[in-house]
C-alpha positions in Angstrom: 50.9 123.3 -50.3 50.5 123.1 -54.0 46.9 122.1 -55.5 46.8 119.9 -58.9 44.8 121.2 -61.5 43.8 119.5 -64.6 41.1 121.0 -66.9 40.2 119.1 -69.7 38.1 119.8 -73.5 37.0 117.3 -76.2 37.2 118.8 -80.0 36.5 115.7 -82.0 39.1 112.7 -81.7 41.3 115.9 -79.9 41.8 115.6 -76.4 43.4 118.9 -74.4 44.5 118.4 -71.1 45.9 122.0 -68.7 48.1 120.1 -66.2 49.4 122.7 -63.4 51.2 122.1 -60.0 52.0 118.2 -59.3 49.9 115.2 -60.9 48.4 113.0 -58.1 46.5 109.3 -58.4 43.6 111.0 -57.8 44.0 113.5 -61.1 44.4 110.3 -63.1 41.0 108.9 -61.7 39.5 112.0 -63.2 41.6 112.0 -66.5 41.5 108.7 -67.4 37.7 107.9 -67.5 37.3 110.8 -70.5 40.3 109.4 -71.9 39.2 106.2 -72.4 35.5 107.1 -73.5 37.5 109.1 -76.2 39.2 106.1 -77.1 36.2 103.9 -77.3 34.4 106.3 -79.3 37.3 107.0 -82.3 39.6 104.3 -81.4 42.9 106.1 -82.2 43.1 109.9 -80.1 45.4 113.1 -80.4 46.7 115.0 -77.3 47.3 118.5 -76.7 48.8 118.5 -73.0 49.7 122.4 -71.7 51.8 122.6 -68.8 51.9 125.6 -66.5 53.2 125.9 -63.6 54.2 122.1 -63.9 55.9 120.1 -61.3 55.4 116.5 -62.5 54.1 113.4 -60.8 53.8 112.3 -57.4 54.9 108.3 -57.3 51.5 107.2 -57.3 50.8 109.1 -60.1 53.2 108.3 -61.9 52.9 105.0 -61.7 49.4 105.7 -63.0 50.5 107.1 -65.7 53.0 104.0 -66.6 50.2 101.6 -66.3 47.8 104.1 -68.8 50.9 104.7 -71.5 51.4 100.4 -71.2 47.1 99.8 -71.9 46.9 102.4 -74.6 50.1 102.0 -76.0 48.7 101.9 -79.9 45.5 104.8 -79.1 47.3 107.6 -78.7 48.3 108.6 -82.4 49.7 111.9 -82.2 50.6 114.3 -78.7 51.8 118.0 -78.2 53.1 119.1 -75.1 53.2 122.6 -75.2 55.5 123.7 -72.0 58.1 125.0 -70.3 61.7 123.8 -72.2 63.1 121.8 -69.1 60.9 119.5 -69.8 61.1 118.4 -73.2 64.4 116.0 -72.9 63.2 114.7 -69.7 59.7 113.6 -71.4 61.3 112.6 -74.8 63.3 109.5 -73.2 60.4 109.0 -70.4 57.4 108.9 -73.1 58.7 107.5 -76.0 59.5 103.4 -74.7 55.6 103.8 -73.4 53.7 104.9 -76.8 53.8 104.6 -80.4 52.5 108.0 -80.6 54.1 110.6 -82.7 55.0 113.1 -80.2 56.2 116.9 -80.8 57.1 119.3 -77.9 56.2 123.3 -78.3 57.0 126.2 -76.5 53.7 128.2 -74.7 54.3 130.6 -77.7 54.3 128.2 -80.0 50.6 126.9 -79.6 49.0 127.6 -82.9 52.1 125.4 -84.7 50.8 122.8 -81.7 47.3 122.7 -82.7 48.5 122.7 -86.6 50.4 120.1 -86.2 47.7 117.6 -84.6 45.3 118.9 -87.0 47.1 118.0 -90.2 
């Protein structure tokens, strides 16, 4: 059986989320709360989202994660995904109807050029 994990650290208006093994409903009841707070506190947020050891979403999750991307469609100014390549097409055409957020994919050794970029 493969657990979810999904650590999470606040630098500023910079939100980084470590999202390993298969997102479930109940990772986004624990996500989106901080989110939000984030969003209340500097209106517009940047996302650094690692994947290791990612599977994607379960459907509930997913579906979570639809209904987030639709509310906060304008927050979310800039995100890096820093994973494995296989899924960068697949999240391009998924993300990009669901945000207006600039959004950049990295390899895991390109991690300091991730943070850079939502920095500048």
């Amino acid at each position: 059986m493969m657990t979810t994990h999904v650590d999470e650290a606040i630098h500023g208006n910079l939100l980084e989320v470590r999202l390993t093994g298969k997102l479930s409903s109940d990772d986004y009841a624990r996500f989106v709360p901080d989110t939000e707070a984030l969003i209340n506190r500097y209106g517009k947020i940047r996302v650094l989202a690692i994947l290791e050891d990612f599977h994607g979403w379960n459907a509930g999750a997913l579906w979570k994660d639809i209904q987030f991307d639709v509310h906060h469609f304008s927050d979310l100014e800039r995100i890096a995904i820093v994973g494995e390549k296989r899924w960068h097409a697949w999240m391009a055409s998924f993300c990009k109807p669901f945000t207006a957020a600039k959004i950049r994919y990295f390899g895991h050794d390109e991690m300091a050029e991730a943070r850079q970029w939502l920095t500048s």
